[in-house]
C-alpha positions as CSV (number, residue, x, y, z in Angstrom):
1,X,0.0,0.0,0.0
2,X,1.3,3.5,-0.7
3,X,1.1,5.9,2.2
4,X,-1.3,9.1,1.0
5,X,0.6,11.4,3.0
6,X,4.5,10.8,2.6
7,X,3.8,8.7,-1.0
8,X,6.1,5.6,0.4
9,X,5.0,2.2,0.1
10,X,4.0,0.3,3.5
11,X,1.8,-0.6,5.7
12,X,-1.1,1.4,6.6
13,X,-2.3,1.8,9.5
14,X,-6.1,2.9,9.4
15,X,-7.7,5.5,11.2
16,X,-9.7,4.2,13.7
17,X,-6.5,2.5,15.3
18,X,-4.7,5.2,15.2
19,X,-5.6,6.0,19.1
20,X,-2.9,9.5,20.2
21,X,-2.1,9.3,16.7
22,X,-5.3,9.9,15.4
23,X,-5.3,13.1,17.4
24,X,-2.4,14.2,16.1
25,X,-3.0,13.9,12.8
26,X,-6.6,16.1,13.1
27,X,-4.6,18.8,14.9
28,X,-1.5,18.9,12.4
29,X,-2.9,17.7,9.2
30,X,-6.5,19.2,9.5
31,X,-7.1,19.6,6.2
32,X,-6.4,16.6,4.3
33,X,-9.3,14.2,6.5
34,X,-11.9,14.9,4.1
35,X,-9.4,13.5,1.5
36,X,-11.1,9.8,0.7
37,X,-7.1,8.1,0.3
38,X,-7.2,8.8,4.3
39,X,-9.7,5.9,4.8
40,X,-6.6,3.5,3.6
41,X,-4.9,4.9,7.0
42,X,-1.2,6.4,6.7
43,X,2.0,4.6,7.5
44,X,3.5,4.3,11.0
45,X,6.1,7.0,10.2
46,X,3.9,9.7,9.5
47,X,1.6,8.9,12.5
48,X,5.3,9.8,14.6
49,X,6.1,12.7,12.7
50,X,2.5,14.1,13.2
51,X,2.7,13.8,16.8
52,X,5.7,15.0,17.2
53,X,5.0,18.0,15.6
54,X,1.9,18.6,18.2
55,X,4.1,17.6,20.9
56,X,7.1,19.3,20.4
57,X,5.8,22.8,19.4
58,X,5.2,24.9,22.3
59,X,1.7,25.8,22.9
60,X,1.8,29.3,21.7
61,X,2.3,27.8,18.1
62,X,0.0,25.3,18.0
63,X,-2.0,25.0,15.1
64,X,-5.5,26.1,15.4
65,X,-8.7,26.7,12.7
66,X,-7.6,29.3,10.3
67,X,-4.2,29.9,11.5
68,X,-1.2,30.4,9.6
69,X,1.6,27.7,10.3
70,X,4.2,27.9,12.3
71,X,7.7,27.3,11.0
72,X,8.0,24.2,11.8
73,X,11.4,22.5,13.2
74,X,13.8,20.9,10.6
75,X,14.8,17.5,12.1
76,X,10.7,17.3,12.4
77,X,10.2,18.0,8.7
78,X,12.6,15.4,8.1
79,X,11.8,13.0,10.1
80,X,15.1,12.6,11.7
81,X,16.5,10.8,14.1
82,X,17.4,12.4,18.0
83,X,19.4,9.6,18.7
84,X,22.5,11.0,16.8
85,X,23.5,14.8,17.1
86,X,26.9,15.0,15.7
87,X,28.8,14.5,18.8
88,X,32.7,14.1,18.7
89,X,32.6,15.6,14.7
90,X,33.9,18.7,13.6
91,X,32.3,20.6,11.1
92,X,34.0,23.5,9.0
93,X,32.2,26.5,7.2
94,X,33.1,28.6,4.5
95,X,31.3,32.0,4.7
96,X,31.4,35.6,4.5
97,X,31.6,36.4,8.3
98,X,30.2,34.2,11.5
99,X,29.4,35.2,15.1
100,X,29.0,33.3,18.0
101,X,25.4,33.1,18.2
102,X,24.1,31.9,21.4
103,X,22.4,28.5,20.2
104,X,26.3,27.5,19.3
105,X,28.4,28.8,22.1
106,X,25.9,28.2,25.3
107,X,26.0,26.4,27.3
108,X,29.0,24.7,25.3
109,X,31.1,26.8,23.2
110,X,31.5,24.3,20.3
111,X,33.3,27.0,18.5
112,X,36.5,25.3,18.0
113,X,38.6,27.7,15.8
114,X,38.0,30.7,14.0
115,X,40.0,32.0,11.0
116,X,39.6,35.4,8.3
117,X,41.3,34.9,5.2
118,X,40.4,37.9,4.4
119,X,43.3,39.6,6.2
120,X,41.0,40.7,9.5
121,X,42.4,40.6,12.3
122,X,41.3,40.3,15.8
123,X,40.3,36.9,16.4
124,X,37.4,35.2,18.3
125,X,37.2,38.7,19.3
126,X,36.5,40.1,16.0
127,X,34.2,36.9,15.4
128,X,32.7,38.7,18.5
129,X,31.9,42.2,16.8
130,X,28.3,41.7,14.9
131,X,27.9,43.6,11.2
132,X,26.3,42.6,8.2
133,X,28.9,40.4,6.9
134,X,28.3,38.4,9.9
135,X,24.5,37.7,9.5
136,X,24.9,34.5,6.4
137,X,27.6,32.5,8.1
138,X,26.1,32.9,10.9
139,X,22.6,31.2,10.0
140,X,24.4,28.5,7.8
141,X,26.3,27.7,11.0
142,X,23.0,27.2,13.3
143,X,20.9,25.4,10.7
144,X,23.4,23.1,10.4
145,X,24.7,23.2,14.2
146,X,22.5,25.2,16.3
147,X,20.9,23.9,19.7
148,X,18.2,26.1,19.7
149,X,19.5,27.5,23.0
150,X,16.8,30.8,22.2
151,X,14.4,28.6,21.3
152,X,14.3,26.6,24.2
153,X,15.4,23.8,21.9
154,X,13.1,23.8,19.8
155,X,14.8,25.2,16.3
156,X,17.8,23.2,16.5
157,X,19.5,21.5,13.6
158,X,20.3,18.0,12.9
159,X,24.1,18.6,14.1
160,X,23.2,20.1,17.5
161,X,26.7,18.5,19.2
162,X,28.9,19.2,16.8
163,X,31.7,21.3,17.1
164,X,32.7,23.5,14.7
165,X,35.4,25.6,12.6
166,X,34.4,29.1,11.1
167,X,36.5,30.3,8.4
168,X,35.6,34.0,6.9
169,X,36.2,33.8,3.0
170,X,34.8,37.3,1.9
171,X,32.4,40.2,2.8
172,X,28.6,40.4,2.2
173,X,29.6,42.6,-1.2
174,X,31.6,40.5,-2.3
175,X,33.6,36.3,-1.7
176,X,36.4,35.7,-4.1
177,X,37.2,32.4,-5.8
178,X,40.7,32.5,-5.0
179,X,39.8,33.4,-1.3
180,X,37.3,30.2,-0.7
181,X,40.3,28.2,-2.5
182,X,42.3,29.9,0.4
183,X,39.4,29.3,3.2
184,X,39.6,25.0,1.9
185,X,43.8,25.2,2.1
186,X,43.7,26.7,5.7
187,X,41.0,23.6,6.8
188,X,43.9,21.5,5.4
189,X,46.9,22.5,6.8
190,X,44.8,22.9,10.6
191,X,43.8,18.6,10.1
192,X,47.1,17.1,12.3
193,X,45.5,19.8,15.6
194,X,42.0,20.0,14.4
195,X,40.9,17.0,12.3
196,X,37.8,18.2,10.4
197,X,35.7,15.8,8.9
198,X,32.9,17.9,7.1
199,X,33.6,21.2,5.3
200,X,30.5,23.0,4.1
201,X,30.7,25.4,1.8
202,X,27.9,27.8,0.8
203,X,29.5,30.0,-1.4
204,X,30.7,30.0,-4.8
205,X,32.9,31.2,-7.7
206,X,32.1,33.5,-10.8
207,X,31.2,31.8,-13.2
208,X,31.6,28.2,-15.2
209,X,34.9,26.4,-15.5
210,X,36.2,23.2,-15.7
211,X,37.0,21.0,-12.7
212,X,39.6,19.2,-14.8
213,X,41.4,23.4,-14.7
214,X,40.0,25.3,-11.8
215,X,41.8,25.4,-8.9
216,X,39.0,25.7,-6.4
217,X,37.7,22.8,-7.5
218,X,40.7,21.1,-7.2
219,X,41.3,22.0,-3.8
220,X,37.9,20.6,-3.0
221,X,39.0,17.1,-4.8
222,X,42.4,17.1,-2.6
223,X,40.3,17.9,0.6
224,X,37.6,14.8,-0.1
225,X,41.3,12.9,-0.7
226,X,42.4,13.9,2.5
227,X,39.4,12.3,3.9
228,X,37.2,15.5,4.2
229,X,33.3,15.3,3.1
230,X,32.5,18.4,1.2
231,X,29.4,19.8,1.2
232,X,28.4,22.7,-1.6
233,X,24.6,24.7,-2.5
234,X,24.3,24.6,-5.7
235,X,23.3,27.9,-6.1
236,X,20.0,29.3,-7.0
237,X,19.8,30.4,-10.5
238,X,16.9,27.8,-11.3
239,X,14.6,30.3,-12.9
240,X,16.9,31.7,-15.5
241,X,16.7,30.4,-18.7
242,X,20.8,29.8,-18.1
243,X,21.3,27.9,-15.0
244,X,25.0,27.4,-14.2
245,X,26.8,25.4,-11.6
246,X,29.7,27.0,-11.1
247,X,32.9,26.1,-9.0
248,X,33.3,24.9,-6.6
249,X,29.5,23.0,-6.4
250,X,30.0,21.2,-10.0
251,X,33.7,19.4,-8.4
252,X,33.0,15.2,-9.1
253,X,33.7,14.7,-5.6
254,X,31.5,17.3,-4.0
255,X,28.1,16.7,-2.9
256,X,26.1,19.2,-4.2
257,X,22.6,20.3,-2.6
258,X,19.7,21.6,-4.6
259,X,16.1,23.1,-3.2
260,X,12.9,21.6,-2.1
261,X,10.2,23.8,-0.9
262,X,8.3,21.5,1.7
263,X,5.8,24.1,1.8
264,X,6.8,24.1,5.7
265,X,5.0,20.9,6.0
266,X,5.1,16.9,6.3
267,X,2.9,15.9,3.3
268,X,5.2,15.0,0.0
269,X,2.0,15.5,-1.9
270,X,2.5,19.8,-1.3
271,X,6.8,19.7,-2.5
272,X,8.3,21.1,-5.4
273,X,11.6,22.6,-6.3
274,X,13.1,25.5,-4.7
275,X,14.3,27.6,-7.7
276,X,18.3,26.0,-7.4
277,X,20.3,25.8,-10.2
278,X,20.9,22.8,-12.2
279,X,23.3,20.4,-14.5
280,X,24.8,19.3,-16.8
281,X,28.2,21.7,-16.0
282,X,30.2,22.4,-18.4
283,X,32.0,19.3,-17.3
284,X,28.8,17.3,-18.3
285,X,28.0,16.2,-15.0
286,X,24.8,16.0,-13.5
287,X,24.3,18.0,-10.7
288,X,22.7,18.5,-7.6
289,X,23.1,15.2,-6.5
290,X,20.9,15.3,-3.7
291,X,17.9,17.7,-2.2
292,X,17.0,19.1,1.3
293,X,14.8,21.9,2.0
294,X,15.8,25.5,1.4
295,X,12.8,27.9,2.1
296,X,10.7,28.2,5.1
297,X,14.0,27.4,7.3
298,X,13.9,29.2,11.0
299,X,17.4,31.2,11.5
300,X,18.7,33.6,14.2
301,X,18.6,37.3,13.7
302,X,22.0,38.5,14.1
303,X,21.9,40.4,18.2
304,X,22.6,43.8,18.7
305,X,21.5,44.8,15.6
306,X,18.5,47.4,14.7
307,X,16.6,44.2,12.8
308,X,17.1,42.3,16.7
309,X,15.7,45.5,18.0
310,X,12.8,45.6,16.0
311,X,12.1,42.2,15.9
312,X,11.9,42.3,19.8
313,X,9.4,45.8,19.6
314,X,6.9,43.7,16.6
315,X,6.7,40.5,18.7
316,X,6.3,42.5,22.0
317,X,3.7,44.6,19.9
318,X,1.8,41.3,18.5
319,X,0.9,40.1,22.3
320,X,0.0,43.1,23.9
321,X,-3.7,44.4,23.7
322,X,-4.2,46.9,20.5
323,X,-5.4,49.6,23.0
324,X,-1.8,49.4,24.6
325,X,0.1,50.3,21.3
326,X,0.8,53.8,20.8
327,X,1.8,53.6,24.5
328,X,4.3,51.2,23.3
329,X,5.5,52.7,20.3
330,X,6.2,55.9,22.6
331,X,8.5,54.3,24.8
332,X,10.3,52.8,21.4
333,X,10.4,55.6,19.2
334,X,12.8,55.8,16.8
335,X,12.8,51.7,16.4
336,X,10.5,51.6,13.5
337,X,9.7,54.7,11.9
338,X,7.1,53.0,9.8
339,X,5.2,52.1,12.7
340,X,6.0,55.4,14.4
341,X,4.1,57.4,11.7
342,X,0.6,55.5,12.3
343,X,1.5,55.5,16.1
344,X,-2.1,57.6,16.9
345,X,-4.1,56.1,14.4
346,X,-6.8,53.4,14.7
347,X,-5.6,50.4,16.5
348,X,-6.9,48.3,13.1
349,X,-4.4,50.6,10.9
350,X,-1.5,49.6,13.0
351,X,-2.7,46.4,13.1
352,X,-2.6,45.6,9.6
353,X,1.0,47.3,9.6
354,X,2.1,45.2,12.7
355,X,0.9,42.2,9.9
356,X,2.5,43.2,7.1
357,X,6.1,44.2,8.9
358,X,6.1,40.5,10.6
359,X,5.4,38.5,7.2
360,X,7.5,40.8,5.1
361,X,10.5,40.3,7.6
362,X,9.9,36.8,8.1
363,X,9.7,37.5,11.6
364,X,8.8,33.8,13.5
365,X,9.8,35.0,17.2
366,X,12.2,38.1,19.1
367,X,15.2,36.0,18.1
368,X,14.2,33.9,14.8
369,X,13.3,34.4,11.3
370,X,12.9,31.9,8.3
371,X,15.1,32.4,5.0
372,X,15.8,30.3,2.0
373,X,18.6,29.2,-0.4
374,X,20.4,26.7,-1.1
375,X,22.5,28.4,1.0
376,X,20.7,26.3,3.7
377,X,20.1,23.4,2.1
378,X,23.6,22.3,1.9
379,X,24.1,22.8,5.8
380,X,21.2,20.6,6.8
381,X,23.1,17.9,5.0
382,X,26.2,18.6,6.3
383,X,24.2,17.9,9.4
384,X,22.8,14.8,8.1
385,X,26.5,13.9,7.5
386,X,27.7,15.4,11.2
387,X,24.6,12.4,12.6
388,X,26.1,9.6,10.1
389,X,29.8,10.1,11.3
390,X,29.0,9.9,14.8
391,X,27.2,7.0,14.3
392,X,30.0,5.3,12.4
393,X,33.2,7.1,12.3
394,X,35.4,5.6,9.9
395,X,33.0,6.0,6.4
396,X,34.9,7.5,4.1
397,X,34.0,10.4,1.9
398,X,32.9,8.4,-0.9
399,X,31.4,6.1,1.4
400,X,29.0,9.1,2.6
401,X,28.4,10.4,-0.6
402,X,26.8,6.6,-1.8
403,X,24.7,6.4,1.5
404,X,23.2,9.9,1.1
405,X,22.5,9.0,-2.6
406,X,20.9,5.4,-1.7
407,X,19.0,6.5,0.5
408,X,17.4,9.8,-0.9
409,X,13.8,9.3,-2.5
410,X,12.9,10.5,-5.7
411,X,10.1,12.9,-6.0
412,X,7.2,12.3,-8.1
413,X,6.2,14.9,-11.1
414,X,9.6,16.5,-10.3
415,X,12.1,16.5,-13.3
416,X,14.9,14.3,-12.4
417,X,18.4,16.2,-14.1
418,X,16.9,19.2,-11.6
419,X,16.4,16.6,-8.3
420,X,19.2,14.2,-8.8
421,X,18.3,11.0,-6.6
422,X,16.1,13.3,-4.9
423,X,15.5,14.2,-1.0
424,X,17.3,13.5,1.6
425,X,16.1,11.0,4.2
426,X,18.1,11.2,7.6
427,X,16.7,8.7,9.3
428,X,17.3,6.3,6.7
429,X,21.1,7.4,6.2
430,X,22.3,7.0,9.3
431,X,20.3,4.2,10.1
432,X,22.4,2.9,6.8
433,X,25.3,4.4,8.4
434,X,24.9,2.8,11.7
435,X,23.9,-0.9,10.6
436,X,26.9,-1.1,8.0
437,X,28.9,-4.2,7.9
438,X,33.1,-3.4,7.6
439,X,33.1,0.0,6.1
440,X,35.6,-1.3,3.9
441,X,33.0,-3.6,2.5
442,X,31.6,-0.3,0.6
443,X,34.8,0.3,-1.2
């Protein structure tokens, strides 16, 4: 039997066994019980992802009639395992500035090393001083390693134990080639004091060239030689008529992350592709290998800054009564001007404002908002990686690589040179990662 929900084949459960899981599935999945396939039942998996989602989300963001949805958690989207958080595995990130966000440094710092190519100096204390170059590395790092400290758990990502190694490439304006081929040689020559097994790289060159000539991407091939997995977005050019995979996401040995838009939900039936770019390279290769989702992704806003600030003033603003707001946007004038101009008007003018300013910035909470890119794609496998090492230590980079690919489900009605061999399933990977024989017996 084929699962209506998640479109797998296996055994269905029906409805009226479902007991909790029944209940679940009316609160998180509401709208589909009219749907005739439900009287089948749904598979075992989906009954668990459905109640975790009512269980895990805090109350507050609890689906109710007519709401919109909450952004819901990745490893929950995923359906992927807790048992594994990437504990003992180092995880290096290519970017164009970092900070040491909360949900990475307390109450561990797992920040192991930081490093600016870039010629910066200052250290972990420059790491320290928040500006605009700092915001991307910074979410790429807690997607793929965050605890969800702010959160109170709750947005964490896949890698939650993993330590890490934070290397600035480039600015916001601007990330050379020649400075990410830098950013890979540093990870190398740091492996006999910091062995790094994952190096993540959301960032790319120019424009096409060959692998068999460019030297990025042959710094990438020597790094997955030296026993490093290396994880690239693909980049998202997918709704140009030219779609190019450029260097160093189209190197052989690379895996290379395209899109899905999940729709910020568990029901396959609602994906399609994020708008990622796509093979063949120049090379001829095929490429993304693999998909994860990149839209609809909770991240931190970077602290300190005016966004934080106003972030904090439209979620404090969102709770209190409408009769208390112009109170409130007198004591914070000068925070949103925007809201400071309609400060005396009717309560339903602000109101609609109030809507409009949280959607428009993707505000979820004071210290979270969702973004997309493959940007984020590729860090949620690195993740999916980070869970798959700890679980068995010695797979090699290739070894990886065929695991993620084996395991990863095709989507139906999707073109397959723009999905690869589709979306990732963590549970499935490291469970394939865990129950291996000799890892040698891969090859």
């Amino acid at each position: 039997m084929v699962c209506p929900i998640c479109r797998r084949s296996a055994e269905l459960i029906p409805l009226a066994q479902l007991e909790a899981g029944i209940e679940a599935v009316a609160q998180v999945a509401r709208d589909h019980l009219q749907d005739p396939a439900w009287s089948r039942g749904i598979c075992r998996r989906c009954v668990v992802d459905y109640e975790r989602a009512r269980t895990e989300l805090p109350e507050e963001l609890q689906l109710t009639e007519g709401a919109r949805r909450p952004i819901l958690p990745t490893p929950l989207r995923l359906g992927a395992t807790t048992a594994y958080t990437g504990r003992g595995v180092t995880m290096a990130l290519l970017d164009s500035g970092f900070y040491p966000h909360p949900d990475l440094v307390q109450p561990r710092n797992r920040i192991r090393l930081y490093h600016d190519v870039t010629g910066g100096r200052g250290g972990k204390r420059a790491l320290a001083r928040a500006d605009v170059s700092s915001w991307h590395g910074m979410m790429t790092s807690t997607v793929a390693a965050g605890n969800g400290h702010l959160s109170g758990g709750l947005y964490r990502g896949l890698a939650s134990d993993a330590d890490l190694v934070l290397i600035k490439v480039g600015t916001v304006q601007r990330i050379k080639p020649e400075r990410i081929q830098a950013g890979i040689e540093w990870v190398l020559r740091q492996l006999k004091t910091t062995p790094v097994q994952i190096l993540n790289i959301s960032c790319g060159g120019d424009g096409e060239a060959s692998y068999l000539t460019d030297p990025l991407c042959q710094a990438v091939e020597e790094a997955v030689r030296q026993g490093i997995v290396v994880i690239c977005a693909v980049g998202n050019l997918g709704h140009l008529q030219h779609h190019p995979v450029v260097p160093p996401a189209n190197a052989p040995a690379a895996i290379t992350v395209g899109g899905l838009d999940d729709k910020n939900w568990v029901d396959h039936q609602l994906y399609t592709l994020y708008r990622h770019s796509y093979g063949p390279t120049c090379d001829g290769l095929q490429k993304p290998e693999i998909l994860a989702p990149s839209i609809w992704l909770a991240a931190p806003i970077l602290p300190g800054t005016p966004t934080a600030e106003q972030a904090r003033l439209l979620v404090r603003l969102r709770g209190a009564p409408p009769e208390s707001w112009p109170a409130l946007l007198r004591r914070h004038k000068g925070v949103d001007p925007e809201l400071d101009a309609v400060r005396d008007q009717d309560p339903h003018v602000i109101g609609q404002l109030l809507t409009l300013k949280i959607r428009g910035g993707n505000i979820i909470n004071a210290a979270y908002k969702h973004v997309d890119g493959t940007s984020f794609a590729a860090p949620i496998v690195s993740s999916l990686v980070a869970q798959m090492l700890e679980a068995r230590p010695e797979l090699t980079p290739m070894q990886i690589k065929r695991l993620l690919i084996e395991t990863a489900v095709r989507l139906p009605n999707l073109a397959p040179e723009r999905q690869g061999w589709g979306l990732i399933q963590p549970a499935a990977a490291v469970a394939a990662a865990a129950d291996l024989g000799p890892a040698a017996a891969l090859g």
